[in-house]
Backbone bond lengths (Angstrom), bond angles and torsions (degrees), N, CA, C in turn:
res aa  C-N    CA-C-N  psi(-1)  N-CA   C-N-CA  omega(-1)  CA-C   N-CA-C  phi
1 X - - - 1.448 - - 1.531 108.19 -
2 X 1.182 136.05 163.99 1.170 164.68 -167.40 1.356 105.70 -106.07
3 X 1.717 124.93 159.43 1.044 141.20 -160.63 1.923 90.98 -91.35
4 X 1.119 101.77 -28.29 1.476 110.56 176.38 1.510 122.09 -73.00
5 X 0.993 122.39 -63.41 1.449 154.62 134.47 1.859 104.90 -3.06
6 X 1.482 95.39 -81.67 1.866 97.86 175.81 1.645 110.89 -47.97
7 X 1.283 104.81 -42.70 1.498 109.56 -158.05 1.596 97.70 -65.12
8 X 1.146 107.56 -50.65 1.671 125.64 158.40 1.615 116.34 -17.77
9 X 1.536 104.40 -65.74 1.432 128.45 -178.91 1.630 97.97 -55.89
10 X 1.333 125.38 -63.76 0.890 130.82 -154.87 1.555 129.96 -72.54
11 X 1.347 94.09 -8.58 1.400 117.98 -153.09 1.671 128.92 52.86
12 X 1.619 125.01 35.05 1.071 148.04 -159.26 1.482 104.27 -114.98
13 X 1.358 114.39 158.10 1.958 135.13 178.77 1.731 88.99 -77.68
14 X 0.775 88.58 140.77 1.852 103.27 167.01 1.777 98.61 -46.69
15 X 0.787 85.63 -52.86 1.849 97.62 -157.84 1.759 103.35 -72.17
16 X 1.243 127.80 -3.75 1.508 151.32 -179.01 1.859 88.95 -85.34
17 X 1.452 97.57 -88.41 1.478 108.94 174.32 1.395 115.50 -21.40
18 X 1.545 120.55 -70.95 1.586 139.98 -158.42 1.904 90.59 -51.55
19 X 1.359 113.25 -58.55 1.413 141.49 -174.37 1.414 95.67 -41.54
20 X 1.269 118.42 -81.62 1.780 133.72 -177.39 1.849 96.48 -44.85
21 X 1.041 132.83 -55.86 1.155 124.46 -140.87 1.709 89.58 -93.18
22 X 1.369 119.60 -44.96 1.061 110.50 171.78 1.903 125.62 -63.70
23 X 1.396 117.81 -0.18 1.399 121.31 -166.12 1.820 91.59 -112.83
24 X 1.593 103.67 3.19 1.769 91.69 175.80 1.661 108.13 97.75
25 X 1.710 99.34 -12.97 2.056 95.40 -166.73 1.511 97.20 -99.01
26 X 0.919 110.31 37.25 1.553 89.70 168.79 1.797 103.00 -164.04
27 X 0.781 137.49 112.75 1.696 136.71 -170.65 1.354 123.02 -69.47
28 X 1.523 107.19 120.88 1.256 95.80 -156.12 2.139 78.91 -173.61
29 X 1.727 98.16 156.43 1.545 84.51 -170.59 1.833 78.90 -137.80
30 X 1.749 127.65 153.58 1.108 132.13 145.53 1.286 116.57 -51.13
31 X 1.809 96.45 132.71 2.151 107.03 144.87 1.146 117.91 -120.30
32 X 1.602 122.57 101.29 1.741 103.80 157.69 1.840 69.34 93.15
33 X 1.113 173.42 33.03 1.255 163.58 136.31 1.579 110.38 108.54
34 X 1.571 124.50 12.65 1.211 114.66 -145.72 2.217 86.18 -129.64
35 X 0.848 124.03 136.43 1.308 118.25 -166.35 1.725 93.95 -88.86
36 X 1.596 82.97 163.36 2.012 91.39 -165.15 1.843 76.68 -150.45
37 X 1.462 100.62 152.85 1.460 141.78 176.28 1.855 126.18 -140.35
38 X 1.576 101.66 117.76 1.395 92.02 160.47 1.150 123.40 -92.72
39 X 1.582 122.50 140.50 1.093 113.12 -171.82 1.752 120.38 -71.17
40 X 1.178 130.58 -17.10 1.338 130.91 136.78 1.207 142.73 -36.01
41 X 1.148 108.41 -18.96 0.957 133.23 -172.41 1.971 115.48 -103.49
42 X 1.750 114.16 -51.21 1.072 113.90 140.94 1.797 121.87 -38.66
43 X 1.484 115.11 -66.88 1.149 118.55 173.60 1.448 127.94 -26.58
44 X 1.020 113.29 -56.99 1.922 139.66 172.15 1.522 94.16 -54.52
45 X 1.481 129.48 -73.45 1.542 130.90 -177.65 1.638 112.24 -48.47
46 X 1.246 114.70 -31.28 2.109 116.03 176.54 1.630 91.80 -59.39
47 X 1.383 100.02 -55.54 1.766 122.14 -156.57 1.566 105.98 -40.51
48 X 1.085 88.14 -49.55 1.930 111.77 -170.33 1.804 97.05 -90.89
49 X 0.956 127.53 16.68 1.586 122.88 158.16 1.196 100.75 -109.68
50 X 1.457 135.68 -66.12 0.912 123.73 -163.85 1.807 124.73 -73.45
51 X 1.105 116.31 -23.85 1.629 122.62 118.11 1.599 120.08 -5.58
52 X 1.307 106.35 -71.31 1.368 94.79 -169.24 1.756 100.31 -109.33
53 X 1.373 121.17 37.12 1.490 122.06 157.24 1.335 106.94 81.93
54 X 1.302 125.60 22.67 1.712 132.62 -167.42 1.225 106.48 82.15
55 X 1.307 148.50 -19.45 1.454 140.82 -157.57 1.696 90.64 -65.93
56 X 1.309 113.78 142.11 1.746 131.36 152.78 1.819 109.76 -82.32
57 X 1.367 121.65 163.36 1.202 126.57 166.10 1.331 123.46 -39.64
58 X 1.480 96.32 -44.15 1.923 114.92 -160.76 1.892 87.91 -72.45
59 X 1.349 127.01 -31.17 1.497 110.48 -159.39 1.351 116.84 -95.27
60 X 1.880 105.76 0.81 1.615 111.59 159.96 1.532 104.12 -69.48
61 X 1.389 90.90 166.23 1.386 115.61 -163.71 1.741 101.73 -85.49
């Protein structure tokens, strides 16, 4: 998936996505400079929020 695409998925601004994925919170690897997503991989990251009640990494203590 695309930085467009996820943001899509996610219901997120492009620039939300770019932000998350570039800060490490959201999984996702560069091609050629252009960010790429599996969607399994998104899937697994919802899985593991709602798991932990919406909290992100950054809002543990």
């Amino acid at each position: 998936m695309t930085i467009r695409e996820v943001a899509e998925y996610l219901k997120l601004t492009d620039k939300t996505a770019y932000r998350l994925a570039a800060e490490g919170k959201l999984p996702g690897f560069k091609v050629g400079g252009a960010w790429r997503f599996r969607k399994g991989d998104i899937d697994e990251w919802i899985e593991v929020r709602k798991r932990q009640g919406g909290k992100n990494e950054a809002d543990q203590p």
